[in-house]
MIDO-705218 format. One line per 3 residues: number of its first residue (from 1); their letters; for each residue x, y, z of C-alpha. Coordinates in Angstrom, 2 decimals. Layout:
NUM> a> X Y Z  ...
***
This chain:
1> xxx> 0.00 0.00 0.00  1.47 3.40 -0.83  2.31 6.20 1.89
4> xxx> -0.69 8.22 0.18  -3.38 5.48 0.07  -2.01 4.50 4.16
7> xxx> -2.82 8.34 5.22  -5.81 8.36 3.20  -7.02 5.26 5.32
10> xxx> -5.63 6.06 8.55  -7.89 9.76 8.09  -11.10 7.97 6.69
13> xxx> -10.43 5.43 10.19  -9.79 8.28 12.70  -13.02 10.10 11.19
16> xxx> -15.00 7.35 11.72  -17.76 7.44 14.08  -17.00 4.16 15.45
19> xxx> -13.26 4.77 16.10  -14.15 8.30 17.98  -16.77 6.35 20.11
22> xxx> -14.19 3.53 21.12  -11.24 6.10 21.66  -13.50 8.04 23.71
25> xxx> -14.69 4.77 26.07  -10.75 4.18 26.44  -10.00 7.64 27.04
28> xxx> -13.16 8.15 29.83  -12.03 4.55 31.24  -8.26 5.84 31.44
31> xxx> -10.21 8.63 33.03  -12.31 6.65 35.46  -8.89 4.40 36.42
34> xxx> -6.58 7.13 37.54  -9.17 8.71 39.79  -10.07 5.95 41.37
37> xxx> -6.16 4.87 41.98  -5.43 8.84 43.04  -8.22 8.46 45.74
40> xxx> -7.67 4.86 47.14  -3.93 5.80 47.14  -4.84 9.27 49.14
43> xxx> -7.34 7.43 51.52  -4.45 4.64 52.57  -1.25 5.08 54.03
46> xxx> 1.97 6.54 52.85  4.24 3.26 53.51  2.90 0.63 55.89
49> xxx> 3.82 1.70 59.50  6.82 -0.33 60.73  6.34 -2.24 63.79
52> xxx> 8.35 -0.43 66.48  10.74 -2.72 68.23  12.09 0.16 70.63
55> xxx> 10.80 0.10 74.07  8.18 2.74 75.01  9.87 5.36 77.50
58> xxx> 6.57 6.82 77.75  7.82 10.19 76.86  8.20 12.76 74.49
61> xxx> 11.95 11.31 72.90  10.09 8.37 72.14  11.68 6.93 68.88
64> xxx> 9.17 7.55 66.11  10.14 6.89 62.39  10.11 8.46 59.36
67> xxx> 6.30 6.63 59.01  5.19 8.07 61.80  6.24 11.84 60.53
70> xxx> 4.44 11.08 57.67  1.56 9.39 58.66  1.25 12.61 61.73
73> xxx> 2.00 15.43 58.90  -1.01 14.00 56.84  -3.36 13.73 59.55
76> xxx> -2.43 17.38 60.57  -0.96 20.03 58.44  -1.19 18.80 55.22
79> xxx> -4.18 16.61 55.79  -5.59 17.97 52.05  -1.69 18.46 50.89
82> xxx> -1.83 14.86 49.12  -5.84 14.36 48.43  -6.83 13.07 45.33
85> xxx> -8.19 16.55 44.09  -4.71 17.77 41.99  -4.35 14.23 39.96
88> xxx> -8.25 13.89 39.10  -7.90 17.47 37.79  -4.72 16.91 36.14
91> xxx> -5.98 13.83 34.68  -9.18 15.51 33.23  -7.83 18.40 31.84
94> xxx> -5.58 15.68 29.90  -8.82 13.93 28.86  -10.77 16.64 28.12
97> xxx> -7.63 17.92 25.28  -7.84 14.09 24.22  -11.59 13.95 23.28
100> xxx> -11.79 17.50 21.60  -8.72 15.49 19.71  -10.79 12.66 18.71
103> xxx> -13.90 14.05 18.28  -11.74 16.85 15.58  -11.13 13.77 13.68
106> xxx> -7.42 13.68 14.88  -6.82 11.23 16.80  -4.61 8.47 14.95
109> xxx> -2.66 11.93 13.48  -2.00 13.27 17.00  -0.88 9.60 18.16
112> xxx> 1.40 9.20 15.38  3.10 12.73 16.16  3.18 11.59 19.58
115> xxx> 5.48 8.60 18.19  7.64 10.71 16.07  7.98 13.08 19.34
118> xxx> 8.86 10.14 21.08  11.70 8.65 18.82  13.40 12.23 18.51
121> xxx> 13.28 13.23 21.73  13.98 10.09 23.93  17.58 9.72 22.63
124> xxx> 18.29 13.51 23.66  16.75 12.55 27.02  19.15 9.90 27.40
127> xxx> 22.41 12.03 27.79  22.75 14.67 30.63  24.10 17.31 28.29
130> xxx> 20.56 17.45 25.75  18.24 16.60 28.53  16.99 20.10 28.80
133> xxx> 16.77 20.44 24.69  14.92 17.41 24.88  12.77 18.68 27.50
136> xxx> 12.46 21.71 25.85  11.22 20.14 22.24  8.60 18.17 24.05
139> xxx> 7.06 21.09 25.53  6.83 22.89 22.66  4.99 19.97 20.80
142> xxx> 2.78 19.28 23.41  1.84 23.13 23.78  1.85 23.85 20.00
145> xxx> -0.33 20.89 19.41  -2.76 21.59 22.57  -3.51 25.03 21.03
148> xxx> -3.66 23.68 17.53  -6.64 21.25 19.19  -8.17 23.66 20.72
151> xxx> -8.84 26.52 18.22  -10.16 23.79 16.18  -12.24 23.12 18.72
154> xxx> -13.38 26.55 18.84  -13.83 27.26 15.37  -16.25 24.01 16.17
157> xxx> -18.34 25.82 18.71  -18.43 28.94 16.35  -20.03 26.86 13.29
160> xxx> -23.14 27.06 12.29  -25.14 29.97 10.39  -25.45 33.54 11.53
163> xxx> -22.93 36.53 10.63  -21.70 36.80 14.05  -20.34 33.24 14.18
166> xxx> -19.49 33.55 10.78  -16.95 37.03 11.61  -15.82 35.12 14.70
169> xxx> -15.01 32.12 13.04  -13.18 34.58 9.93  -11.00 36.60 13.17
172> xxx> -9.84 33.02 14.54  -8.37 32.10 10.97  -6.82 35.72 10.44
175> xxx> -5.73 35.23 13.99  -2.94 32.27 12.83  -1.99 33.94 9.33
178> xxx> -1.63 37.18 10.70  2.19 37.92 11.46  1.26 40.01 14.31
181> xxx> -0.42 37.80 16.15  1.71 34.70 14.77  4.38 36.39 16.87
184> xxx> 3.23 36.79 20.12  1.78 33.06 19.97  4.92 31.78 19.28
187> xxx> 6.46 33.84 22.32  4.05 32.67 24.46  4.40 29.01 23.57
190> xxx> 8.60 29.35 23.88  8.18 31.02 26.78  6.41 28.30 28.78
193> xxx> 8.23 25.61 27.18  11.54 27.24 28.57  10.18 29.14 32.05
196> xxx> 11.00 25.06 33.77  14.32 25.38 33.03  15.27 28.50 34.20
199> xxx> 14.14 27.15 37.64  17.33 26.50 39.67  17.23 22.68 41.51
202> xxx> 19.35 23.93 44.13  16.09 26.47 45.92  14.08 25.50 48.16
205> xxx> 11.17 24.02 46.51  8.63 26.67 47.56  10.51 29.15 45.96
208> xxx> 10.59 27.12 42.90  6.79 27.03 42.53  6.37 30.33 43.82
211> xxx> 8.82 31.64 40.41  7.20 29.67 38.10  3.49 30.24 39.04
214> xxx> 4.70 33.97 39.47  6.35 33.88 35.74  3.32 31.63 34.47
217> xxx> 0.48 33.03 35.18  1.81 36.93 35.05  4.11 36.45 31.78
220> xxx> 1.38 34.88 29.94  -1.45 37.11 30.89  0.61 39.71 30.23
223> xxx> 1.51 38.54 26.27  -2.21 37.32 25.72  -3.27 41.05 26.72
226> xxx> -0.85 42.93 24.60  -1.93 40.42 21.57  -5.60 40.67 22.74
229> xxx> -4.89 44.72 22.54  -2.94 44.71 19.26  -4.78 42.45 17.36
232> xxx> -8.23 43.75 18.12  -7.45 47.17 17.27  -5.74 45.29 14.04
235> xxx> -8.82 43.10 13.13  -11.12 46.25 12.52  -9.12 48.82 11.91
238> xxx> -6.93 46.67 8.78  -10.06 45.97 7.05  -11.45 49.23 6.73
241> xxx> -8.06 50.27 5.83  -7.83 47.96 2.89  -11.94 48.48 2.05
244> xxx> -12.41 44.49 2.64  -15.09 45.36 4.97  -17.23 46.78 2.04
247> xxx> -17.87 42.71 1.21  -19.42 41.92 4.42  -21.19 45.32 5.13
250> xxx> -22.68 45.33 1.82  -24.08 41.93 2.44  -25.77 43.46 4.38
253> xxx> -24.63 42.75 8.04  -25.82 45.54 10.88  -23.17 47.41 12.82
256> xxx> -24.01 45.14 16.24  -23.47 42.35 14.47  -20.31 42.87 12.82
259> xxx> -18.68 44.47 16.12  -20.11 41.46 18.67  -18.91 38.95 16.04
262> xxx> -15.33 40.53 15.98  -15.43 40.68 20.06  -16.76 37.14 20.24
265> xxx> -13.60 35.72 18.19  -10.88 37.99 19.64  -12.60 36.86 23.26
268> xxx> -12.10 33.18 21.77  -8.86 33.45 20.92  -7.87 34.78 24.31
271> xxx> -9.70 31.88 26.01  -7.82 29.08 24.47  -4.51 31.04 24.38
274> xxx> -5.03 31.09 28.23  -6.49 27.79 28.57  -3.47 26.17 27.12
277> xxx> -1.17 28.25 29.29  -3.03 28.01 32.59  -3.28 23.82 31.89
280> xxx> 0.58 24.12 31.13  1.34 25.71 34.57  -1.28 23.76 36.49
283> xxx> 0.10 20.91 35.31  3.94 21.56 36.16  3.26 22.88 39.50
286> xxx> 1.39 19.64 40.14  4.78 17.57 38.72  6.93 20.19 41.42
289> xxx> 4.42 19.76 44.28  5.18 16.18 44.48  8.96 17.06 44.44
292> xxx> 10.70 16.00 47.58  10.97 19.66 49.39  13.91 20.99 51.47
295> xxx> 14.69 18.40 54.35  12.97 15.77 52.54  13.93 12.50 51.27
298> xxx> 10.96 11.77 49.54  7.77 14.10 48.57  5.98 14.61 51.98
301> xxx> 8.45 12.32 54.12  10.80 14.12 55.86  14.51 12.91 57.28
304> xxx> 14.26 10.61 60.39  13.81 12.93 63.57  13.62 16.25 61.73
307> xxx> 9.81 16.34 62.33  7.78 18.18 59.78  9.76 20.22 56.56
310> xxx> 9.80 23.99 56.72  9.77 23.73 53.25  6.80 21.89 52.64
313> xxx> 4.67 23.64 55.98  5.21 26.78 53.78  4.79 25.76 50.20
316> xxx> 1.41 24.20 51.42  0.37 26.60 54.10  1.26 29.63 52.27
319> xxx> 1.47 29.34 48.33  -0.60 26.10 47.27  -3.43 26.99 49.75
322> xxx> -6.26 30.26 49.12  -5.38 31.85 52.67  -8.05 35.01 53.73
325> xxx> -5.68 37.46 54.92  -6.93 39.76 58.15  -4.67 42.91 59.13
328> xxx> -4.19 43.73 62.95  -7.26 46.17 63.77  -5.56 49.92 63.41
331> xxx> -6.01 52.28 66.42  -8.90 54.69 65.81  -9.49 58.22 66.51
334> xxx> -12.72 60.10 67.14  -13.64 62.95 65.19  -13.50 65.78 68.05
337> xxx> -9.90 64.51 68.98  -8.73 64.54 65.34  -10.25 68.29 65.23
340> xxx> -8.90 69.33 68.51  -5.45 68.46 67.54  -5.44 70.27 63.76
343> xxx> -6.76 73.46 65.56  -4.08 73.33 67.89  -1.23 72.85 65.25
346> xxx> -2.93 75.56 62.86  -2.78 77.99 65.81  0.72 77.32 66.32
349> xxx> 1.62 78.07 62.61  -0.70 80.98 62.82  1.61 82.52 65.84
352> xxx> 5.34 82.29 63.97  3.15 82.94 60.49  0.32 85.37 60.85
355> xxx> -0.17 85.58 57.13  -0.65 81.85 56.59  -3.69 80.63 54.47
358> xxx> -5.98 77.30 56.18  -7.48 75.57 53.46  -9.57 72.25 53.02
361> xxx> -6.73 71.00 51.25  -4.25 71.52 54.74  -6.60 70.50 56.68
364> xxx> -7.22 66.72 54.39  -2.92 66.64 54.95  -3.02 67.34 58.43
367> xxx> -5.67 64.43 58.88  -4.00 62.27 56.94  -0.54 63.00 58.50
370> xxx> -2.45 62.70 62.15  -3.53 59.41 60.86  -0.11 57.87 59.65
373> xxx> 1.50 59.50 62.74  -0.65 57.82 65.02  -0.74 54.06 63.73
376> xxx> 3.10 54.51 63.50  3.04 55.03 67.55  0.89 52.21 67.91
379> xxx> 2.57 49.70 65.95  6.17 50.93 67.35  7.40 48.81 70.24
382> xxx> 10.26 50.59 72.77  12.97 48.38 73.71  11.83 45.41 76.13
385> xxx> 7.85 46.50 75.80  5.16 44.36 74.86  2.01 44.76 73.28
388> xxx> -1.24 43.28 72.30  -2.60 43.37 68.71  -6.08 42.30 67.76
391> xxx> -6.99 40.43 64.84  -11.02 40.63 63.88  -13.56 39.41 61.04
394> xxx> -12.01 35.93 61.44  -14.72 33.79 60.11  -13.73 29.91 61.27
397> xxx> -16.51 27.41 62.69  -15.29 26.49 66.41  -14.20 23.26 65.24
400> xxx> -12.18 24.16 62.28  -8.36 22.66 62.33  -6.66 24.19 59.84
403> xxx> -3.25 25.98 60.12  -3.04 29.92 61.51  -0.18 31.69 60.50
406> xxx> 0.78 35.11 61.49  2.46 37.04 58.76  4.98 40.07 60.11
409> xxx> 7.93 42.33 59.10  9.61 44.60 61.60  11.61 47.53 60.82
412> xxx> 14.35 48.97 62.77  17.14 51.87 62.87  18.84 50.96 58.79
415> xxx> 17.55 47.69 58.58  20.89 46.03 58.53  20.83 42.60 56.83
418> xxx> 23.41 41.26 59.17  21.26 41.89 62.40  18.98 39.97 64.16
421> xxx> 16.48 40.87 66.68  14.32 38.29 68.94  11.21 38.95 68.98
424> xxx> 8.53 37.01 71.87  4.62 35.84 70.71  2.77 35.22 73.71
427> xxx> -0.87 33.71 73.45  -3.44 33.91 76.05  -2.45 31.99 78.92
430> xxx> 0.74 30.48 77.44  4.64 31.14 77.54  6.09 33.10 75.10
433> xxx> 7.43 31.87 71.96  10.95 33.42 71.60  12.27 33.90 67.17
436> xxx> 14.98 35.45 65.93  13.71 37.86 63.26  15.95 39.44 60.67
439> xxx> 15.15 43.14 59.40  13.14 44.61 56.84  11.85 41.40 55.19
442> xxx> 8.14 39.11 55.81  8.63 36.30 58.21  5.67 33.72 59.17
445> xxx> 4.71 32.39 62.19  2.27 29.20 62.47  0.03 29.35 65.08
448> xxx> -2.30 26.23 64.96  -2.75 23.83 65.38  -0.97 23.19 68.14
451> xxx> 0.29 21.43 71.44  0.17 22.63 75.14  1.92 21.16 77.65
454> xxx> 0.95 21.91 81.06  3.56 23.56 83.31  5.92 22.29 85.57
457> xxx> 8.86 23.41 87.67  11.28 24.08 84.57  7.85 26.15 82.75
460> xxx> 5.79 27.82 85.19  3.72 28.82 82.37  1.93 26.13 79.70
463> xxx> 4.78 25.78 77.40  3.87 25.79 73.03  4.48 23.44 70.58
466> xxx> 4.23 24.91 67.37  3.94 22.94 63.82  7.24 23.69 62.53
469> xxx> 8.85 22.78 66.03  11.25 19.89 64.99  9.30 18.35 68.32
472> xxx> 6.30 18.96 66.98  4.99 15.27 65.29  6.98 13.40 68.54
475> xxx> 4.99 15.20 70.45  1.30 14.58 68.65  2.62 10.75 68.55
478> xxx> 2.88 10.95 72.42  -0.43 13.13 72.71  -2.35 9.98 70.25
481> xxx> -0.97 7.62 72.66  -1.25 9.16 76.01  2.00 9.95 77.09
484> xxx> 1.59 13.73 77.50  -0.65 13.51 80.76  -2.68 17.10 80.60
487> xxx> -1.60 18.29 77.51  -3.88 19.88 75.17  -4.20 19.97 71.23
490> xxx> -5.63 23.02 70.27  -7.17 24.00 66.54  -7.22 27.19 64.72
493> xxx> -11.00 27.14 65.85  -10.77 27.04 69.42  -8.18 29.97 69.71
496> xxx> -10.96 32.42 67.83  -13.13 34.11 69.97  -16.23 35.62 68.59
499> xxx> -14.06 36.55 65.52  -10.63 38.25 67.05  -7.74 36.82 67.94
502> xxx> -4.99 38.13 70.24  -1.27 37.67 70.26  1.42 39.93 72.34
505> xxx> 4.31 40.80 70.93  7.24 42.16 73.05  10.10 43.46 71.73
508> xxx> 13.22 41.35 73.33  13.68 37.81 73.97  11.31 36.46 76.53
511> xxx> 13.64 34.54 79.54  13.63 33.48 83.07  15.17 35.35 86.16
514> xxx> 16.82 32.72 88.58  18.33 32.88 91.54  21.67 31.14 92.84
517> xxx> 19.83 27.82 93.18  18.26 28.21 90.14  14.79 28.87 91.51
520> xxx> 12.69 31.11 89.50  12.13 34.54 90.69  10.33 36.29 87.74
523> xxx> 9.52 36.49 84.04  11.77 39.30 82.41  12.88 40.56 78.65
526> xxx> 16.05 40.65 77.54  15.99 44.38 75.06  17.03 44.64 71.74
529> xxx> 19.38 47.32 70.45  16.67 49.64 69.00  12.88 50.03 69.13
532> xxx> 10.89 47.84 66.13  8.02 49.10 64.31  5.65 47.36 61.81
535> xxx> 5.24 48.71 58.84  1.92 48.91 57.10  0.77 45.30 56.06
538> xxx> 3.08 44.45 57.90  1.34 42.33 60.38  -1.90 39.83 59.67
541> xxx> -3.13 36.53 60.39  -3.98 34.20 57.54  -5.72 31.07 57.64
544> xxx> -7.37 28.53 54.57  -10.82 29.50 52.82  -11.14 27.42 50.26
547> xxx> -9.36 25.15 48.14  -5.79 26.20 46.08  -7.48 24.38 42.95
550> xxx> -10.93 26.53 43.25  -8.28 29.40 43.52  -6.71 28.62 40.45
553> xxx> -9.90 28.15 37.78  -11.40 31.58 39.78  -7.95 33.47 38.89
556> xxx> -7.95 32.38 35.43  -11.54 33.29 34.98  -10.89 36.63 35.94
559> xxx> -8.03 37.07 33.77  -10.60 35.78 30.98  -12.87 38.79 32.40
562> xxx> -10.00 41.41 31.87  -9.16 39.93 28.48  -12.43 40.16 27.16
565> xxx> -12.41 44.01 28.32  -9.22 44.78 26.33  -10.59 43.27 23.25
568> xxx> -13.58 45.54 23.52  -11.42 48.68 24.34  -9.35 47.52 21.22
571> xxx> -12.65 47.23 18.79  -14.19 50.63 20.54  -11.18 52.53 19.68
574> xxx> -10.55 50.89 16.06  -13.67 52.23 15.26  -12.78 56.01 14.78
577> xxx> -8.99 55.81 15.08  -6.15 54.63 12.72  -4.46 51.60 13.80
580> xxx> -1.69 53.27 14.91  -3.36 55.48 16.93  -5.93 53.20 18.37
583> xxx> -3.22 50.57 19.59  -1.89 53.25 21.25  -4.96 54.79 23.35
586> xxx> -5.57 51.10 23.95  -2.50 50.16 25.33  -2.20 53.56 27.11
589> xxx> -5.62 52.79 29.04  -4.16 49.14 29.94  -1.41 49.97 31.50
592> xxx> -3.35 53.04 33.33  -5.75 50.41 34.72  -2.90 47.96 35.75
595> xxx> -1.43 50.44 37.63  -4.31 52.70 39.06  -3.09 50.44 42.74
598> xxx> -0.07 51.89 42.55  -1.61 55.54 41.27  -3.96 56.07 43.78
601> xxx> -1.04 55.11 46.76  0.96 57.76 44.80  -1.60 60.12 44.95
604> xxx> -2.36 59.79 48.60  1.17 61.13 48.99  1.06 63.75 46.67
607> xxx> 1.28 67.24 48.48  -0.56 70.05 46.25  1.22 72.64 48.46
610> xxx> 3.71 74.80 46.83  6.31 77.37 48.77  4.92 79.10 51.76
613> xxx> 2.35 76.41 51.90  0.68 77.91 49.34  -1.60 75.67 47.04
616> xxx> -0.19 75.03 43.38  -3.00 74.72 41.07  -0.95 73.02 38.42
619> xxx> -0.72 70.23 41.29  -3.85 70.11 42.03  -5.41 69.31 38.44
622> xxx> -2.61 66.37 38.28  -3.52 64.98 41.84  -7.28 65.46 40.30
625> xxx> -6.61 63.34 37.08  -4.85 61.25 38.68  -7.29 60.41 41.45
628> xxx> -10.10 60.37 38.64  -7.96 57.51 36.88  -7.57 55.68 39.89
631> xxx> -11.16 55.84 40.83  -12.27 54.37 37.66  -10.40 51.41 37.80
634> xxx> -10.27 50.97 41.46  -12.11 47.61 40.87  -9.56 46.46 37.86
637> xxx> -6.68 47.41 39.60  -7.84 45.92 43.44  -8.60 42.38 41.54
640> xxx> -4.93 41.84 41.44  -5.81 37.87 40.95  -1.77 36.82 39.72
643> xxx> -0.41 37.96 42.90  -2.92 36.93 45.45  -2.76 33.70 43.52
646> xxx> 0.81 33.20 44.17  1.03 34.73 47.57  -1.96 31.83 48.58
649> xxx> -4.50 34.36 49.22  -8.02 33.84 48.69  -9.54 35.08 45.36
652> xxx> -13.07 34.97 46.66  -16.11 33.91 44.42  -17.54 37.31 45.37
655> xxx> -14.27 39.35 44.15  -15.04 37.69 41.03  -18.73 38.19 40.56
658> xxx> -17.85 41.94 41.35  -15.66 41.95 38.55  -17.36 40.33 36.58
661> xxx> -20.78 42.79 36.69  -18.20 45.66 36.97  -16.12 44.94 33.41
664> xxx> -19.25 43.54 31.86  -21.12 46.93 32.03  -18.17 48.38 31.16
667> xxx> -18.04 46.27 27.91  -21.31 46.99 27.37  -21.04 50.89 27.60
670> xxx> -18.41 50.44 24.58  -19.73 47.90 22.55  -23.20 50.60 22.12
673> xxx> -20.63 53.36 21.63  -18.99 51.32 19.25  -22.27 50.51 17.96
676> xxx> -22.87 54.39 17.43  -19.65 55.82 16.03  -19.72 52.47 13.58
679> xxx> -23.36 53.51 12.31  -22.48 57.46 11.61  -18.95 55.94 9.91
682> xxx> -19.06 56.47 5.59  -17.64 53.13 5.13  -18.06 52.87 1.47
685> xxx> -15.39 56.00 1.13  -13.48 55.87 4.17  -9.74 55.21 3.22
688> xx> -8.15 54.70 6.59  -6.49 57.70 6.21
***
């Protein structure tokens, strides 16, 4: 049989409706198979626990294995870290690309390049030197071919009759011929084919994750957003440049329809061009999660005796997690007390200046400075003083066990990066817990769940176990047993108290005073050199909300939500501008609304005073712009779903509604003004010029 009458059969076999409906069974059944394995294997033990042949001492230094660690971490910590829920996902977004594959009429062609991929690459794979090359050619394949599927797949959904599928389908095809956007696909598809092997194997494995996810998710949106801006503006503006929309206005087609159909397929094109980058890094983070971590020797099972991994307490606790973040309550002053003290200030200008001017203006500084000067006293600690911060809104059910961690930075004199301060956290009732703390950078602090043990000569105060204390699984294995007579395990739950929590914070290291027998006389702090202060953010209490994997699809779906914006900015604009012009005002408006965060903090610190504390009216139109751009896209800009996503912070459901009613009247405030300029537009003579 010749190689033409062999592809001939192998396409009229793979288009077959019989061959899609038994690929599909085996696919579903693959399907069905790794789920179930992924959840029996999750629901049993890590390794069989090993029969302990070392005599119970009955205390904490009780031998406990490696087993044990494991067995303890799962049941506490990272009781969800190793569920089922990341392979059943992984495993379905496979399927799901394999279906659209068969069901395309591709699936003997995508097998066979799956062979050829296979005999090219697995000889590079086999020597250390083109192991990354290999590597590298796979994941291009794999990507190029995933969005190949998929916009097949698309045009698929778009078929049918009607003008707006019809233009929809039309901007997908000028979407992979068009050099323009040609380019910026292949970026993005080198870019996450190459971002894994940038990662150095040497870092600690949440900081791994953390730079990939970071690099992702926030490199990709960012190249889908500049194509979904260029090639928008390009995909109406081109064709009434070269008069090729007189064939489908002419036909005729109305204005709405023309415009929605070219939203519709530049929205489209977005949507898979994220899909196959938000699979890609879902995927690989899943492949590094299951990594062994720093202290380690296997994923999840750390070193004999070293008790649970700092590595893998923060990668789960505080990246792969969607962590509600609440800021210690700020210090509040009433309104007569704020007035009080600006009268008194004015009138002491007012007696060295008799000629100076009070305006609203000075007075909105002089609250604001009162303000800042104010929470800067109360989140300033002198040397060897404590103080108690509240935490409130914390929304846990009393009998929620899930990890608390307490997020801080402290600041001091220059912030030298060769000094250390220690730094005491005292809970209700309990001794201190004593850290060293460098300066000027985030530290965290896991609260629950932990262990209490009651107090004894050595501790006249209940002494913590924390879960990163190298103690801390010997100790549960003692609790489970009953070896710790009277000590307590307490969850994240049971320290809330009608919604607030309380920690003290003292600025020294917390110690004993003895006497010459050794007898204890009285608690005391040992000072450090200078007094700390906590910046702003710079102290809050996170704990889990949800699920990292619910996290994940709600971040991507907003990213859809500010992609499908942009293309309607880029179609609004294309309507009365050039190209040129209208990629410009475009682009000029995204970057306005990515940073209107960073405009309106700018703002707030933007002093319209001139000399003599006179107001300058050129300042005061800029701080009025400004604060006008800021306002409208105060929603875009406090979304900010890339960086919550990789800092594990919750990206709420209700964050994403918001944004979602907030950009979709937004997009429907330009699509009729689109509508409007399109209709008063002399098409038949314009010349684009």
């Amino acid at each position: 049989m010749k190689l033409g009458e062999l592809k001939a059969r192998a396409d009229s076999i793979q288009r077959s409706r019989g061959f899609k409906y038994i690929a599909s069974a085996v696919i579903v059944l693959a399907f069905i198979g790794v789920s179930v394995a992924a959840y029996v294997a999750s629901a049993s033990p890590v390794i069989q626990r090993a029969v302990d042949s070392t005599p119970d001492t009955g205390g904490v230094g009780s031998t406990i294995t490696n087993t044990d660690s494991a067995q303890l971490m799962l049941e506490t910590v990272l009781k969800d870290a190793r569920g089922p829920s990341g392979t059943i996902i992984g495993a379905g977004i496979v399927a799901i690309g394999s279906l659209i594959v068969v069901w395309l009429g591709l699936g003997l062609t995508y097998a066979a390049l799956g062979l050829v991929l296979a005999v090219v690459a697995a000889p590079l794979w086999l020597f250390e030197a083109t192991r990354d090359f290999s590597k590298l050619v796979m994941a291009i394949v794999i990507l190029a071919a995933s969005f190949s599927a998929l916009m097949q797949g698309a045009r698929m959904l778009l078929g049918g009759k009607g003008p707006v599928r019809a233009i929809a389908r039309n901007v997908l095809a000028e979407a992979v011929r068009l050099r323009l956007s040609v380019v910026f696909i292949v970026l993005l598809i080198f870019g996450l084919a190459a971002l894994p092997g940038l990662l150095d194997s040497d870092q600690p494995l949440r900081y791994r994750v953390q730079s990939f996810m970071q690099f992702g998710t926030g490199g990709a949106f960012w190249l889908i957003a500049l194509l979904t801006v260029f090639f928008s503006v390009s995909t109406v503006s081109t064709e009434q440049r070269d008069k090729i929309i007189w064939q489908t206005m002419t036909k005729p087609v109305a204005s709405w329809r023309y415009l929605l159909g070219k939203w519709v397929g530049v929205v489209t094109l977005a949507g898979v061009l994220l899909a196959v980058s938000s699979s890609g890094v879902f995927l690989f983070v899943e492949y590094l999660r299951n990594q062994p971590a720093i202290g380690e020797k296997e994923a999840f099972i750390a070193y004999a005796d070293e008790g649970l991994s700092e590595d893998r307490l923060v990668l789960e606790t505080q990246i792969l997690s969607a962590q509600r973040t609440v800021e210690a309550t700020e210090p509040e002053l009433d309104e007569t007390t704020i007035q009080d003290i600006i009268a008194r200030r004015i009138e002491q200008i007012r007696q060295s200046d008799p000629n100076y001017v009070f305006t609203t203006d000075t007075e909105e500084k002089f609250r604001k400075d009162l303000l800042k000067q104010n929470r800067m006293l109360y989140f300033a600690i002198e040397r060897s003083a404590s103080r108690t911060f509240i935490f409130e809104g914390i929304h846990l059910r009393p009998d929620a066990d899930v990890p608390l961690v307490l997020r801080y930075r402290v600041d001091s004199a220059a912030n030298e990066p060769d000094r250390q301060y220690k730094l005491s956290f005292q809970l209700p009732g309990m001794a201190p817990i004593v850290r060293p703390t460098g300066l000027g950078h985030a530290h965290s602090l896991p609260l629950a769940p932990i262990l209490v043990l009651p107090a004894d000569a050595r501790e006249p105060m209940p002494r913590v176990i924390l879960p990163d204390d190298p103690n801390f699984t010997r100790a549960m294995d003692a609790y489970k047993a009953d070896r710790l007579p009277g000590a307590q395990y307490i969850t994240a739950g049971e320290m809330i108290d009608d919604g607030r929590f309380a920690v003290q914070i003292s600025n020294g290291q917390f110690a004993y005073q003895t006497d010459e027998q050794g007898n204890i006389i009285s608690p005391v702090i040992i000072p450090n050199d200078e007094l700390i202060q906590f910046p702003g953010g710079g102290l809050s209490l996170s704990y889990p909300a949800g699920s990292y994997h619910a996290n994940y699809a709600r971040t991507m779906g907003i990213l859809w939500l500010k992609l499908a914006f942009l293309a309607m900015l880029g179609i609004f604009c294309s309507t009365f501008l050039s190209f040129p012009v209208a990629s410009m005002v475009s682009f000029g408006v995204f970057l306005m609304a990515e940073s209107a965060g960073y405009v309106r903090l700018a703002v707030d610190n933007y002093s319209t005073l001139g000399g003599n504390n006179q107001v300058n009216f050129l300042k005061v139109i800029i701080s009025f712009i400004s604060y006008a751009v800021s306002w409208i896209f105060n929603v875009y800009s406090d979304l900010k779903p890339v960086e919550k996503l990789v800092n594990g912070q919750m990206v709420g459901g209700v964050d994403m509604l918001v944004a979602g009613a907030v950009i979709g009247i937004w997009c429907a405030v330009l699509f009729v003004a689109s509508v409007l300029i399109f209709r008063k537009r002399e098409l038949a003579i314009y010349s684009g010029q």
